[in-house]
N, C-alpha and C positions, 0 to 999 in steps of 0.2 A: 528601478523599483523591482524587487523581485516577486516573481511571478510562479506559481502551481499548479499546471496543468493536469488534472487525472483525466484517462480515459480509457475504454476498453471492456467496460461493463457491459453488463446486461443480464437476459433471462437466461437459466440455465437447468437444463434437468438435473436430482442427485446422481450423484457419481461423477458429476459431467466436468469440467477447464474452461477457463478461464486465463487469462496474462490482461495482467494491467500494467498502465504505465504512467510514468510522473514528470512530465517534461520540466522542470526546471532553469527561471532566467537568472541564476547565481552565478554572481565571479567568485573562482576560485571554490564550484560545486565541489571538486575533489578531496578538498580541504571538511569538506563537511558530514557527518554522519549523518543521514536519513531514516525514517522512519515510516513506515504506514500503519496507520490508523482504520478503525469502522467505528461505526454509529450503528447499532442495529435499530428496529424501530421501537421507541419507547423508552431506551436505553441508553447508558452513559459511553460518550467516548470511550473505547478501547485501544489498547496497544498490540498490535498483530504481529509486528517481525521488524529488526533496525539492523540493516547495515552499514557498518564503521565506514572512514576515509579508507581503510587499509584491505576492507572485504570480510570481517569479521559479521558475523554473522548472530541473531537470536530472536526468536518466535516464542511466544507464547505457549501453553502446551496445548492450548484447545487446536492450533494448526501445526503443529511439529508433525514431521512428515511427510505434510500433504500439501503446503506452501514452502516457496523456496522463493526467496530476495537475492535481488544480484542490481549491477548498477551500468553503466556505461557512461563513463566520468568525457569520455570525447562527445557523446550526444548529450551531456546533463540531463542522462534519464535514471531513474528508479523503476525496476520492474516487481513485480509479484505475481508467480505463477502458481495459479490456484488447483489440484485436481483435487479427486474423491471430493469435491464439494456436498458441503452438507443444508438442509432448510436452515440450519441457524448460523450458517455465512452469512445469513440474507443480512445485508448491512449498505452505509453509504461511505465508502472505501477513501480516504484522504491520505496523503504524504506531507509531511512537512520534518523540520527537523528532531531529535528528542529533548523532552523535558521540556523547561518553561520558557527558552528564546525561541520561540515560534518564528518561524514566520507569516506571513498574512496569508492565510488558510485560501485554497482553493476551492472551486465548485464541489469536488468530490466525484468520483463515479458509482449508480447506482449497479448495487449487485443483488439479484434476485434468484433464489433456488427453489425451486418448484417443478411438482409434474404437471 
């Protein structure tokens, strides 16, 4: 069964970094594009940044910049490294794959910006 680990959250001042991570129980992860997601509170799932099989790359523009997705296809991980974080990062940060073949969503990692 495949499985969606995030973790790496937490509170952070603005300005402040962050790296999240998406541990992954898929055969044949490399074969698959990724994607991470937020929830912010009160608010609809969003799309944050997808990396292809091949390392292709694309971010939304509210994080262009300032987040950067990369993978590690030997560990089945997904990363996203957050700087210049903003208070409207504040969100609950998910990975899974893009569009509508989901797979069965993980916990999520909480991300909170504040002073």
């Amino acid at each position: 069964q495949v499985q969606l680990v995030e973790s790496g959250g937490g509170l952070v001042q603005p300005g402040g970094s962050l790296r999240l991570s998406c541990a992954a129980s898929i055969n044949m992860f490399n074969s698959y594009s990724m994607t991470w997601y937020r929830r912010p509170p009160g608010k609809q799932l969003e799309v944050v940044a997808t990396i292809t099989s091949s390392g292709g790359t694309t971010y939304t523009d509210r994080v262009k910049g300032r987040f950067t997705i990369s993978r590690d296809n030997a560990k089945k991980t997904v990363y996203l490294q957050m700087n210049s974080l903003k208070a409207e990062d504040t969100a609950v940060y998910y990975c899974n794959r893009p569009g509508s073949q989901s797979f069965i969503w993980g916990q999520g990692t909480q991300v909170t910006v504040s002073a």
